[in-house]
Backbone of each chain as ProteinMPNN parsed JSONL, in Angstrom:
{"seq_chain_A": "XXXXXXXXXXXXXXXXXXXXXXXXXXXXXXXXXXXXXXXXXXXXXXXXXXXXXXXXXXXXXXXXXXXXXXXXXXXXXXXXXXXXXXXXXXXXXXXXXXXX", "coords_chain_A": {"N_chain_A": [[-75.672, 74.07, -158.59], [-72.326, 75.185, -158.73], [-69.194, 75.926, -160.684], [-65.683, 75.812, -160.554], [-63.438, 76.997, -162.14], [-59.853, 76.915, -162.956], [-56.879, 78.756, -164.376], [-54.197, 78.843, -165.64], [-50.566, 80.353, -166.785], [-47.575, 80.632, -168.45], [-46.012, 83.511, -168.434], [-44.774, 86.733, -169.726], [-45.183, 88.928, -169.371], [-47.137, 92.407, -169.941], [-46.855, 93.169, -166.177], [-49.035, 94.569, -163.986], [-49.936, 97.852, -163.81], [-49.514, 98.169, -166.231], [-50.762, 95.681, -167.362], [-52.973, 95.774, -166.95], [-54.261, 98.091, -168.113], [-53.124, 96.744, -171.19], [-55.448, 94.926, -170.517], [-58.184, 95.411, -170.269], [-59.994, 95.611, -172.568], [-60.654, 93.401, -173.234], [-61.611, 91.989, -170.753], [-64.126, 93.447, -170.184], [-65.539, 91.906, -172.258], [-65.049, 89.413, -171.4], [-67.113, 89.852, -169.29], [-69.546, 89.459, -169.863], [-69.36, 87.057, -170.685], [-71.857, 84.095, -170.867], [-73.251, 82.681, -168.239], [-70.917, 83.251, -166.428], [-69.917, 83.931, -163.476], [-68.249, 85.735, -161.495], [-64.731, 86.982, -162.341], [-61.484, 86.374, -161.111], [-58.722, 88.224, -161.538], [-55.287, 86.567, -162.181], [-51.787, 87.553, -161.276], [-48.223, 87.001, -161.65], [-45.32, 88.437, -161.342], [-43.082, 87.529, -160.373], [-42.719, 84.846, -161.058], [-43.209, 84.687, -163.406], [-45.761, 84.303, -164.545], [-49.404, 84.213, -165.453], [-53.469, 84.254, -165.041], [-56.538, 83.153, -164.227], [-59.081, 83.164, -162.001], [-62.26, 81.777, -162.129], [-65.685, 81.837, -161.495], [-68.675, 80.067, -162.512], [-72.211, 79.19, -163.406], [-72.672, 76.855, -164.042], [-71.813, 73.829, -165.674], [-71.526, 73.623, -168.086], [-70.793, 75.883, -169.425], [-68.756, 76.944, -168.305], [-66.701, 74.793, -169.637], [-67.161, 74.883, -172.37], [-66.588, 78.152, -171.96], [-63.644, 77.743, -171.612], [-62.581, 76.114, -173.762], [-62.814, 78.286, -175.541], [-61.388, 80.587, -174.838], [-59.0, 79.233, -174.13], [-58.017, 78.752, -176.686], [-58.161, 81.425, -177.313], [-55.875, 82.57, -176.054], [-54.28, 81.037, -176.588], [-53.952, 81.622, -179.404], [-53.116, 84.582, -179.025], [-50.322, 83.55, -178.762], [-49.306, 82.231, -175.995], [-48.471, 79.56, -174.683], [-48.209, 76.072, -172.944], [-51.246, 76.069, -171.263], [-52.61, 75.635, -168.294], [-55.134, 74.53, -167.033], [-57.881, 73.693, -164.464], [-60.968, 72.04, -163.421], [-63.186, 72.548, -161.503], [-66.043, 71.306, -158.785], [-67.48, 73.141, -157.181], [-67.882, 73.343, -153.288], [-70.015, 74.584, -151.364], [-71.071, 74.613, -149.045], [-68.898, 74.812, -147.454], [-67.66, 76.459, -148.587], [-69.037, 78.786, -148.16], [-68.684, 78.952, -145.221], [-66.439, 79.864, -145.344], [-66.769, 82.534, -145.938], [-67.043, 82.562, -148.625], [-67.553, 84.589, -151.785], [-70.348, 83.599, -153.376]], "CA_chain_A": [[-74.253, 73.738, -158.447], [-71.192, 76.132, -158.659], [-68.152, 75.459, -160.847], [-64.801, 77.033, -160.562], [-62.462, 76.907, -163.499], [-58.432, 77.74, -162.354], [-56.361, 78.799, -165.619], [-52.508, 79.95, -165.223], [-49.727, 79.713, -167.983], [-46.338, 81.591, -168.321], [-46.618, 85.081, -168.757], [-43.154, 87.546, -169.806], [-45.529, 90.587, -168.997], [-46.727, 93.533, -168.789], [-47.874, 93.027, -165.349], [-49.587, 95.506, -162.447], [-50.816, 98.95, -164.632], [-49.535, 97.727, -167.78], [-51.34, 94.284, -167.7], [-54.53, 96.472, -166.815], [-54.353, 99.01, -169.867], [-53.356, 96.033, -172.124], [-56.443, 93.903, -170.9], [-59.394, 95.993, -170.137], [-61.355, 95.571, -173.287], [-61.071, 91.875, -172.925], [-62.079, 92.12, -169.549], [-65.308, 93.726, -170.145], [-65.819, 90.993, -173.637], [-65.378, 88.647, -170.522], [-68.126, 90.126, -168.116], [-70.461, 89.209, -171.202], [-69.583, 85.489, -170.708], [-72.915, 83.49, -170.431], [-72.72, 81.601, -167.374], [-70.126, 83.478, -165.425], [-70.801, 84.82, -161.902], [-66.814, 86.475, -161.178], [-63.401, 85.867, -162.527], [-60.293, 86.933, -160.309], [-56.956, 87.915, -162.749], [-53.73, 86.875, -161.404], [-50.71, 87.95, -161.972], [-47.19, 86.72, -160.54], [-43.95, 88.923, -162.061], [-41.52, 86.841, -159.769], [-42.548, 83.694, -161.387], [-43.722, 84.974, -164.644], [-46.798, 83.392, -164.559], [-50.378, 84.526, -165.083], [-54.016, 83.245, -165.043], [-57.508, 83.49, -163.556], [-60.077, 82.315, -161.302], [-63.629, 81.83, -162.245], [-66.639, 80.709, -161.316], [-69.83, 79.55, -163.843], [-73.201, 78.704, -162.626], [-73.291, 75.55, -164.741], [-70.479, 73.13, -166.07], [-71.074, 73.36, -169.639], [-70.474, 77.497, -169.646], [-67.529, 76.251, -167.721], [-66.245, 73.913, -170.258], [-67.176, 76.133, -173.159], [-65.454, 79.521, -172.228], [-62.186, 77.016, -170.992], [-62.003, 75.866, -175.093], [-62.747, 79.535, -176.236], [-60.281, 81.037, -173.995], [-57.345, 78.618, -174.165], [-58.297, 79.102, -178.377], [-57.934, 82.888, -177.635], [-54.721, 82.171, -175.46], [-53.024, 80.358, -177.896], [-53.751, 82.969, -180.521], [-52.072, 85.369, -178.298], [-49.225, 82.77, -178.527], [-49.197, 81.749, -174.846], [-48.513, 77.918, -174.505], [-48.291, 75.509, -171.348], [-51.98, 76.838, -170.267], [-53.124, 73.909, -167.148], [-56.301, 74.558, -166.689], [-59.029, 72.861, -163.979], [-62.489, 72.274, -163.023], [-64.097, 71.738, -159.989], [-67.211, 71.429, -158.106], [-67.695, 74.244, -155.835], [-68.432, 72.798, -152.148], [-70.962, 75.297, -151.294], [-71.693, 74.991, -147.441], [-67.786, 74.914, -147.066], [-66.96, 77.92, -148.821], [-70.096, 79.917, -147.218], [-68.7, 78.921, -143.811], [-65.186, 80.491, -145.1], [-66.818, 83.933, -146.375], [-66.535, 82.719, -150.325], [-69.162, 85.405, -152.117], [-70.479, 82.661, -154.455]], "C_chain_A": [[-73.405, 74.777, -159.172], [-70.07, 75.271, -159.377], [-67.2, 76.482, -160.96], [-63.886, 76.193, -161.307], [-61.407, 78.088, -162.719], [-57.927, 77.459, -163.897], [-55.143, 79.306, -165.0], [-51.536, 79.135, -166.288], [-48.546, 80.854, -167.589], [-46.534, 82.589, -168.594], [-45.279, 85.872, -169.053], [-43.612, 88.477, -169.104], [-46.273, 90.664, -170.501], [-47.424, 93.212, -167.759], [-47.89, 94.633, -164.945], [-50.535, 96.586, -164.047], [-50.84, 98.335, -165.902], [-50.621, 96.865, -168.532], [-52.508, 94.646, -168.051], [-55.036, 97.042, -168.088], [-54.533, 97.94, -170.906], [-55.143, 94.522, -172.318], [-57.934, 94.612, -170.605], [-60.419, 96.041, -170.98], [-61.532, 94.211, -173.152], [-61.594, 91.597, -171.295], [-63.683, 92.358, -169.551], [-66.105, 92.802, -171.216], [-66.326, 89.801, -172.449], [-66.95, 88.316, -169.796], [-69.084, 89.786, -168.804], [-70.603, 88.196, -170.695], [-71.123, 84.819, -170.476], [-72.165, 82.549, -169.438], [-72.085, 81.856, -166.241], [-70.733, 84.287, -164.96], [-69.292, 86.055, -161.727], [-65.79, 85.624, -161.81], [-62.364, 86.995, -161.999], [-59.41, 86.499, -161.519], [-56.119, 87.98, -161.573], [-52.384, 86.778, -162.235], [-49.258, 87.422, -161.195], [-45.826, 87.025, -161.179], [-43.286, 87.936, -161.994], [-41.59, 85.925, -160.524], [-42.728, 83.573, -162.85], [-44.578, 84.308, -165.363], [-48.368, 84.444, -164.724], [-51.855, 83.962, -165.199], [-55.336, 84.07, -164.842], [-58.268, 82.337, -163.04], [-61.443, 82.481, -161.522], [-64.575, 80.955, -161.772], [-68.01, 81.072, -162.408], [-70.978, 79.105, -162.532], [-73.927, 77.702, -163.414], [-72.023, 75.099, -165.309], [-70.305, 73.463, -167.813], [-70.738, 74.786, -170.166], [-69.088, 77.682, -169.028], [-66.115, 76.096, -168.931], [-65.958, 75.014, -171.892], [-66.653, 77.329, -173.369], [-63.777, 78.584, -172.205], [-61.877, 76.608, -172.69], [-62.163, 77.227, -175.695], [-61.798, 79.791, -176.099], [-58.653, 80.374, -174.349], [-57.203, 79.072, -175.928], [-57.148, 80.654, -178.612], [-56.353, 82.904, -176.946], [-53.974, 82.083, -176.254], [-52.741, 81.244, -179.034], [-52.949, 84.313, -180.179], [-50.443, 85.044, -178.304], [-48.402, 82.335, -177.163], [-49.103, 80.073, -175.487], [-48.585, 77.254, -173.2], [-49.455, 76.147, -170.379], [-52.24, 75.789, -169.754], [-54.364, 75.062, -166.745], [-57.325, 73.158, -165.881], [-59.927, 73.263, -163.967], [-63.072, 71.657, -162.194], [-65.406, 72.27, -159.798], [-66.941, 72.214, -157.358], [-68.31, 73.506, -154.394], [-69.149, 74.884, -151.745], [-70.996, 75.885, -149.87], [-70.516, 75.254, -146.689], [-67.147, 76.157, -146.988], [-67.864, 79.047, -148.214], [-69.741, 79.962, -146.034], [-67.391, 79.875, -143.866], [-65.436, 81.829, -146.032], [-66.529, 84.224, -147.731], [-68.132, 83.961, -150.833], [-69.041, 84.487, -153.387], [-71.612, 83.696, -155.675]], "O_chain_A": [[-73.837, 75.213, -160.239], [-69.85, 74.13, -158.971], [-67.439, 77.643, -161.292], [-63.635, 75.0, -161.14], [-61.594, 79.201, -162.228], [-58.252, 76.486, -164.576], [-55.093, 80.055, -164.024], [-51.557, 77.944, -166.601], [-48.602, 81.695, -166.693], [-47.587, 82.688, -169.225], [-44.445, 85.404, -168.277], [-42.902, 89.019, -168.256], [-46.277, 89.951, -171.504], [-48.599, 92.916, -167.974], [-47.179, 95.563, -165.325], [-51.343, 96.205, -164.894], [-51.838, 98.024, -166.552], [-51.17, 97.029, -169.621], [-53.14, 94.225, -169.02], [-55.908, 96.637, -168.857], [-55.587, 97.874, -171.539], [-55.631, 93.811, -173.197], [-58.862, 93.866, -170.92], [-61.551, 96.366, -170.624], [-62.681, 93.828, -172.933], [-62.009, 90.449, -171.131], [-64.434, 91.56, -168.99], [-67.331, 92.871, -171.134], [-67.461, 89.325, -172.404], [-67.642, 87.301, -169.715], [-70.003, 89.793, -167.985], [-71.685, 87.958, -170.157], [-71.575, 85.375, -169.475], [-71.108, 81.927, -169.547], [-72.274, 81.22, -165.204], [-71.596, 85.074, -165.348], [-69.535, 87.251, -161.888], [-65.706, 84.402, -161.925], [-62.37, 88.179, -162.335], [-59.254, 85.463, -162.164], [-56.043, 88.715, -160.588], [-52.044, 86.235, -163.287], [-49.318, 87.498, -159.968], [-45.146, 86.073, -161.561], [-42.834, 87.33, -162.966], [-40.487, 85.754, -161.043], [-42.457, 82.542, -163.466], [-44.396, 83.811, -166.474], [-48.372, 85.467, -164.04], [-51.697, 82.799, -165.569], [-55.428, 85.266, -165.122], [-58.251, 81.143, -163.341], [-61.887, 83.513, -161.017], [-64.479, 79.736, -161.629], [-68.219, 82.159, -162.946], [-70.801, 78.831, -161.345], [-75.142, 77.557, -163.551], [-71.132, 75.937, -165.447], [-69.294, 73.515, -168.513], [-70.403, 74.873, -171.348], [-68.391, 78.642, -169.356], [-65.1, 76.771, -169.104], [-64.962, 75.613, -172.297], [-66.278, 77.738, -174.468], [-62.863, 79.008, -172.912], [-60.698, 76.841, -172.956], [-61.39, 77.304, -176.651], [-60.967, 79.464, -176.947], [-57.593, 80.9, -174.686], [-56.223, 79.723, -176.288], [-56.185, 80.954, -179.319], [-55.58, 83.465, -177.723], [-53.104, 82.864, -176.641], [-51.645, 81.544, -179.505], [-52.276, 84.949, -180.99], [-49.541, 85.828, -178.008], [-47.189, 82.128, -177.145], [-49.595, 79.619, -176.52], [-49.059, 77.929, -172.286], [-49.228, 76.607, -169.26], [-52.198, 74.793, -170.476], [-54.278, 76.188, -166.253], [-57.514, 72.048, -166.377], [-60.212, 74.417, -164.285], [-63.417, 70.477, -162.129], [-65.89, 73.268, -160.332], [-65.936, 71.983, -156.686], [-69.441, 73.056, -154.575], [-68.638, 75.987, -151.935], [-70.97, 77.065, -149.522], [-70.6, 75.759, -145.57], [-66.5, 76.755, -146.128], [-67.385, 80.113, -147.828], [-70.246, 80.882, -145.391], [-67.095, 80.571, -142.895], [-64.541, 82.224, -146.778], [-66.071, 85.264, -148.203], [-69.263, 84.045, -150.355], [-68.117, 84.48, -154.201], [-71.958, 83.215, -156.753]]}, "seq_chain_B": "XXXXXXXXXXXXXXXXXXXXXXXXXXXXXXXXXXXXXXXXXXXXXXXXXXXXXXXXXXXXXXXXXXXXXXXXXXXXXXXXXXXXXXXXXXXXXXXXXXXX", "coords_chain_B": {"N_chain_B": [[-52.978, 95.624, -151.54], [-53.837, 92.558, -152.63], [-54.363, 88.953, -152.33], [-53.472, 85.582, -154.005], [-54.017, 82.601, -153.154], [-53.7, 79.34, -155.164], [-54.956, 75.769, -154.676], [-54.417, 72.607, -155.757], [-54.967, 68.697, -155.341], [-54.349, 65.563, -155.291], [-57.35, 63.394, -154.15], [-58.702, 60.833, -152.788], [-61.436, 60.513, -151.863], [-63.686, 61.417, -149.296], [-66.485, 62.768, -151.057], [-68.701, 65.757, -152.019], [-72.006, 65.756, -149.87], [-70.737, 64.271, -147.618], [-68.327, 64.62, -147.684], [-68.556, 67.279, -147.072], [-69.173, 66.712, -144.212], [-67.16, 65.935, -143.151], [-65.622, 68.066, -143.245], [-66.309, 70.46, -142.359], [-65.326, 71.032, -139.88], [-62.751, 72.353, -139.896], [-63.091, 74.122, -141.822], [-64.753, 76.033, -140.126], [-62.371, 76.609, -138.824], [-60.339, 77.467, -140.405], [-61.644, 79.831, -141.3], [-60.833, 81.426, -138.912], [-58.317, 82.414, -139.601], [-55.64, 84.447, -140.039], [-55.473, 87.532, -142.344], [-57.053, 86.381, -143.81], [-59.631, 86.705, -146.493], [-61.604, 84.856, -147.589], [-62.224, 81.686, -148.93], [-62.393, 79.609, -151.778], [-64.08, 76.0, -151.828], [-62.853, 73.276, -153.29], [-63.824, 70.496, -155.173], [-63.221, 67.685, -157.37], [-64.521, 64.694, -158.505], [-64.295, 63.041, -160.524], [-62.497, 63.746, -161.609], [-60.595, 62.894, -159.502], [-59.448, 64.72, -157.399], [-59.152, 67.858, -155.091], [-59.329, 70.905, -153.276], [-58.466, 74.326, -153.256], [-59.131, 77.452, -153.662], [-57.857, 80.503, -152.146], [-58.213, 83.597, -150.923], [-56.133, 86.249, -149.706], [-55.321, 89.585, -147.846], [-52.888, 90.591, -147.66], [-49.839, 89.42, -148.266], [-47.403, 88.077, -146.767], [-49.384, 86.395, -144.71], [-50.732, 84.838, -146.847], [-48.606, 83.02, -147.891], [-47.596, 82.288, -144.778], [-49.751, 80.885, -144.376], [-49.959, 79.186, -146.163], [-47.914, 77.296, -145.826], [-48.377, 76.159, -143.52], [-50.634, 75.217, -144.541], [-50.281, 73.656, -145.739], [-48.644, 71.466, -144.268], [-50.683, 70.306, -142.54], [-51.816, 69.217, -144.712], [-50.207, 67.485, -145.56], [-49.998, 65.831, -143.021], [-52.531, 64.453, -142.971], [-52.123, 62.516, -144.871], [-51.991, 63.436, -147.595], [-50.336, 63.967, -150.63], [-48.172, 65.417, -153.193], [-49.44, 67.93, -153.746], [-49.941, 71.292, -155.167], [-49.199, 74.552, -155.576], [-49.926, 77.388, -155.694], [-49.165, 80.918, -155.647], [-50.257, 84.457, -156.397], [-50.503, 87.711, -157.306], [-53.69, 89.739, -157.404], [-55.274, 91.392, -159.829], [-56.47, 94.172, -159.541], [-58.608, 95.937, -160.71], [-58.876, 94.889, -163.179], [-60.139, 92.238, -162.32], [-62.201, 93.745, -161.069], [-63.707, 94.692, -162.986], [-64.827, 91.935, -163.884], [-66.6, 91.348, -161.949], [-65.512, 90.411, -159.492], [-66.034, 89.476, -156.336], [-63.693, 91.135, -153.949]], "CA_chain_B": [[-52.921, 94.588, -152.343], [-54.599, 90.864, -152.445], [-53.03, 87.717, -153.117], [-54.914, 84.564, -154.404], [-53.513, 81.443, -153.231], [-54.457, 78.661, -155.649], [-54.233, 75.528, -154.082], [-55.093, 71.59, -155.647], [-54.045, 67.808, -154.939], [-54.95, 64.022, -155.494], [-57.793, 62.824, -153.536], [-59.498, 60.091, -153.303], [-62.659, 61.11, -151.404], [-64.859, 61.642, -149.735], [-67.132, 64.376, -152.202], [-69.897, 66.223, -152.058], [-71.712, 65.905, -148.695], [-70.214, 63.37, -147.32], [-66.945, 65.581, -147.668], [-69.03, 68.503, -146.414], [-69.609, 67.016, -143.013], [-65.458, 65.987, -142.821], [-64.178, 69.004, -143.135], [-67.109, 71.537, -141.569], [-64.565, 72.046, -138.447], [-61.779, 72.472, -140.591], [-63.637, 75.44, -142.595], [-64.813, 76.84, -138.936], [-61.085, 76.812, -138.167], [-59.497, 78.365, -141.771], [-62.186, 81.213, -141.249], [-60.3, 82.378, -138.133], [-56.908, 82.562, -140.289], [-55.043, 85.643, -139.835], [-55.348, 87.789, -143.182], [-57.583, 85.569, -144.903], [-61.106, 86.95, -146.943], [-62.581, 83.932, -148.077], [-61.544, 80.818, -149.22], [-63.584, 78.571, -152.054], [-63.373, 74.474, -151.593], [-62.88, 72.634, -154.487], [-63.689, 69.437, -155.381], [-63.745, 66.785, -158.622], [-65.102, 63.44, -157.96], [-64.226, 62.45, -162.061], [-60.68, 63.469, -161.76], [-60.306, 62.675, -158.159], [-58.926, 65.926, -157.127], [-59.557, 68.828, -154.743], [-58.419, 71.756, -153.383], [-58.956, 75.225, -152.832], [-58.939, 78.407, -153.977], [-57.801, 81.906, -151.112], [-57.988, 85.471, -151.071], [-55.843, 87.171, -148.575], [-55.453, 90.863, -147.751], [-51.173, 90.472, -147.307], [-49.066, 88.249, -148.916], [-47.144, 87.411, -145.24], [-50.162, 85.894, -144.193], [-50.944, 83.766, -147.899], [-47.205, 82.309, -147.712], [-47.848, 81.126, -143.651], [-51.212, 79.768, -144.567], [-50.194, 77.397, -147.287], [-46.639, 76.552, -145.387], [-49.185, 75.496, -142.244], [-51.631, 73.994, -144.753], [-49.506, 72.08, -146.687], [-47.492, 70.209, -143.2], [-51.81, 70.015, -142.236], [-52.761, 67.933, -145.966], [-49.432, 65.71, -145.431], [-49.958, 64.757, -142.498], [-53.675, 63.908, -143.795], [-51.58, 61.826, -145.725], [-51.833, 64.257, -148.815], [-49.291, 64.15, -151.353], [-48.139, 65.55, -154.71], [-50.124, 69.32, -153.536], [-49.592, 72.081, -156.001], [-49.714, 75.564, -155.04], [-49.336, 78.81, -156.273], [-49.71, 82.522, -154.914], [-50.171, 85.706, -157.316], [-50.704, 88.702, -157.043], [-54.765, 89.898, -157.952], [-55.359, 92.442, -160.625], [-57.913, 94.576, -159.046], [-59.207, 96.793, -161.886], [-59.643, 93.622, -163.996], [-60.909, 91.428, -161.448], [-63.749, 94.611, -160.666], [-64.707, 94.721, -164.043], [-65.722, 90.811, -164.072], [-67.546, 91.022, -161.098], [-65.176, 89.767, -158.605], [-65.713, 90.293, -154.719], [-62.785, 91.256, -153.497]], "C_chain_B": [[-53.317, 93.192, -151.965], [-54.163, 89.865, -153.016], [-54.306, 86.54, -153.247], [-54.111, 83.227, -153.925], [-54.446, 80.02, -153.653], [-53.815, 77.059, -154.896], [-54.738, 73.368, -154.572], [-53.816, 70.095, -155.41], [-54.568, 66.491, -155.01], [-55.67, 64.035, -154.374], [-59.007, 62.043, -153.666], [-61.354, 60.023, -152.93], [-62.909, 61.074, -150.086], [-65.191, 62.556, -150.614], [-68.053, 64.368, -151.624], [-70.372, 65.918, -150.169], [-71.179, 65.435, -147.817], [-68.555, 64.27, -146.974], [-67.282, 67.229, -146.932], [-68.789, 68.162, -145.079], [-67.907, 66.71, -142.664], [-64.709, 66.556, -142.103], [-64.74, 70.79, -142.451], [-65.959, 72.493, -140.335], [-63.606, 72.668, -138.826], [-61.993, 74.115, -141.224], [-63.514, 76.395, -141.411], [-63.326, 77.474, -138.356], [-60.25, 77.671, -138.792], [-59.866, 79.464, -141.368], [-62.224, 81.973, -140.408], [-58.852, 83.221, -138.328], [-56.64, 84.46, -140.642], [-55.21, 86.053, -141.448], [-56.431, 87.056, -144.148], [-59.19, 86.378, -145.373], [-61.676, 86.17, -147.45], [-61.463, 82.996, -148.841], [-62.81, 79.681, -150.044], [-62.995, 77.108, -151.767], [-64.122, 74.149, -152.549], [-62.809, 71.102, -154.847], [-64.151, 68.237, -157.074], [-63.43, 65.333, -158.108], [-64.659, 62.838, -159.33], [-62.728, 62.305, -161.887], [-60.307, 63.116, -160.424], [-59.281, 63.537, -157.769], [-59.46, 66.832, -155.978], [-58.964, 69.95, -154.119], [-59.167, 73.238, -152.879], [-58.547, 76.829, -153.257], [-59.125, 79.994, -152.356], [-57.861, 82.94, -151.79], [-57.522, 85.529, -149.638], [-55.483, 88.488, -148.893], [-53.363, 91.407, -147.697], [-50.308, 89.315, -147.958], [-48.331, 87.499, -147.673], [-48.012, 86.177, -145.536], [-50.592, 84.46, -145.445], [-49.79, 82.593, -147.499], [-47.202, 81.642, -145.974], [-48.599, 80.731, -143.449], [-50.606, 78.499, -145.137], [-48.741, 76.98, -146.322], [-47.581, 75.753, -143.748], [-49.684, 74.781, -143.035], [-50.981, 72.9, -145.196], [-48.807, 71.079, -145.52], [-49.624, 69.405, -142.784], [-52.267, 69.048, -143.486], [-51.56, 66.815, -145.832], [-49.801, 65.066, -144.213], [-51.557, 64.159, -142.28], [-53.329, 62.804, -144.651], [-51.527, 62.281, -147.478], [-50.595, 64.095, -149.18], [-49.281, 65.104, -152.605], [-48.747, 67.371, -154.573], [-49.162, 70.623, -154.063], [-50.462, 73.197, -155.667], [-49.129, 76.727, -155.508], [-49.96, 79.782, -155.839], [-49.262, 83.459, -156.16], [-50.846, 86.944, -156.958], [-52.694, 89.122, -157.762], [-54.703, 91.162, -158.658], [-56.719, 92.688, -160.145], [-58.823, 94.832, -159.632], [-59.726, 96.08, -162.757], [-60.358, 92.864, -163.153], [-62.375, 92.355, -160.932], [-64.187, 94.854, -161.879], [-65.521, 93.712, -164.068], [-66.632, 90.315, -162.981], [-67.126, 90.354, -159.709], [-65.449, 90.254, -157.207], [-64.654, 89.999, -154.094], [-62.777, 91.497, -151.711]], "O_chain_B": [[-53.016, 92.798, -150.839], [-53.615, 89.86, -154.119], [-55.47, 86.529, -152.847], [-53.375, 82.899, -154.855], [-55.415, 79.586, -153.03], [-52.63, 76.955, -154.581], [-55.373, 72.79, -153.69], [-52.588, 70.129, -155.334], [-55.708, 66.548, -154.55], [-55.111, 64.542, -153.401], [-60.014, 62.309, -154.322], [-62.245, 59.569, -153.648], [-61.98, 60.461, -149.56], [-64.279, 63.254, -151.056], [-68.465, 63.492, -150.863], [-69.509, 65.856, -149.293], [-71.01, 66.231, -146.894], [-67.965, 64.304, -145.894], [-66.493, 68.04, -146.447], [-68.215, 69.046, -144.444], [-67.453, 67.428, -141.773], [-63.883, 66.36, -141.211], [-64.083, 71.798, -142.192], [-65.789, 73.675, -140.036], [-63.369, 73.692, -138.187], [-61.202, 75.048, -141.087], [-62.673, 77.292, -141.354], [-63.176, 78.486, -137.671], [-59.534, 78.481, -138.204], [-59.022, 80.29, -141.021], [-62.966, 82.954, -140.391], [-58.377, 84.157, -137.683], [-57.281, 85.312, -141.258], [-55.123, 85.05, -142.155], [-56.449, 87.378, -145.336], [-59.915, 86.618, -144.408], [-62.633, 86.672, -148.04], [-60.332, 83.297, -149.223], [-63.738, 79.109, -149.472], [-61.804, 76.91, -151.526], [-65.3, 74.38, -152.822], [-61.718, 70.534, -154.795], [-65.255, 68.175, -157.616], [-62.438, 64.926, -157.504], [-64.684, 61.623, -159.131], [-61.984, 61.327, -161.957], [-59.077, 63.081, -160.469], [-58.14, 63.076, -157.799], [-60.625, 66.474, -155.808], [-57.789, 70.04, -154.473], [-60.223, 73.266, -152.248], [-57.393, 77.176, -153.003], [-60.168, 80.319, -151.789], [-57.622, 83.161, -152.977], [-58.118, 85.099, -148.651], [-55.294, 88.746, -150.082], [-52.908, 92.551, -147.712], [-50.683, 88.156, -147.778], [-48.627, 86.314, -147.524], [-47.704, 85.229, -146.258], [-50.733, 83.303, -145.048], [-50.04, 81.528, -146.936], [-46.8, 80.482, -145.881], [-48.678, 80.068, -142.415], [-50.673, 77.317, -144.802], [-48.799, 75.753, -146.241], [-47.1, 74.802, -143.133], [-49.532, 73.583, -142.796], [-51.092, 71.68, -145.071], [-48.446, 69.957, -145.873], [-49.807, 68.187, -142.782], [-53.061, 68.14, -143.24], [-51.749, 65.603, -145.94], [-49.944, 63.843, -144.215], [-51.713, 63.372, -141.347], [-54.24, 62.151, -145.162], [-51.103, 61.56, -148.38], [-49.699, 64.054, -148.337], [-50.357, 65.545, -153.01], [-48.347, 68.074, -155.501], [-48.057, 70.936, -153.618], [-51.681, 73.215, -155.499], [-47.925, 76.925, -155.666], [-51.168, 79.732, -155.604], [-48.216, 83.312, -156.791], [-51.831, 86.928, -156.22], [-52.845, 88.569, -158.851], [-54.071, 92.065, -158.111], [-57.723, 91.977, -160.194], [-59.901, 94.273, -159.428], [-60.835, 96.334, -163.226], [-61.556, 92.925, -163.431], [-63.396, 91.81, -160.513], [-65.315, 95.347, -161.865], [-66.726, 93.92, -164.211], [-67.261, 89.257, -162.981], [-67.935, 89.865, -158.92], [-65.108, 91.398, -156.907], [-64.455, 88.867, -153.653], [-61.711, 91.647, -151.113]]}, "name": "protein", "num_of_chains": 2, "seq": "XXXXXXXXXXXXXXXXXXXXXXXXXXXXXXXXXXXXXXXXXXXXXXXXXXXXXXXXXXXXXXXXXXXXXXXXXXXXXXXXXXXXXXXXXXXXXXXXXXXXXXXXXXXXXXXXXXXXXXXXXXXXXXXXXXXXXXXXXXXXXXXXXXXXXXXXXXXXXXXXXXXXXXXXXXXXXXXXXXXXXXXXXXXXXXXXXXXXXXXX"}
């Protein structure tokens, strides 16, 4: 079983290059994660919002980076992060070309 | 550029396969959607939730997906459906392994 953890909170900036430069070592601290398979960053100027999409190949590596993370978040001094967690449907998302 | 449309909403069920065999035609049907590269389906059976996470290749095409999907989950009788589109950070998202 597949879980996907959605994170998104307010963001001022920097997005696009900036965001990149400022997050690239945490990015690769990320790719470390035990557990995780991919995590998509998003970014949204207009709304000044940003976030990510991940998926885990177990709930409790899930659950675990989601209290690190928001930890490390907050220490950043982000607030209002909404974070979920779902079950991955499997045979659904293979029919719609998800690379699990 | 790639857009992520995140996409969840009260429901009460079905899950798991039972929800697989539902919505099979439904998937067959998304994964002819103009612009679209994959789409995961999301579901929590605890919080009674589900939902879905896109990738499209155009933003157009994100923005007349969810304005089709969303008139397609009300009149499912869906309510309350929370949705957001952002922009994907590529460079970060290819460090953690994402397929884009």
């Amino acid at each position: 079983m597949k879980y996907l953890l959605q994170v998104d909170f307010p963001h001022q900036g920097p997005f696009g290059e900036e965001f990149t430069g400022a997050f690239t070592d945490l990015a690769k601290d990320i790719a470390e994660e035990s557990g995780l398979i991919w995590k998509v960053w998003t970014e949204n100027e207009a709304t000044k919002e940003a976030g990510g999409i991940y998926l885990f190949d177990n709930l409790q590596d899930a659950q675990r980076y989601l209290d690190k993370h928001t930890k490390r978040l907050e220490s950043f001094g982000y607030g209002n992060i909404r974070a979920k967690i779902f079950n991955v449907n499997e045979p659904l998302s293979l029919i719609d070309g998800a690379k699990l």
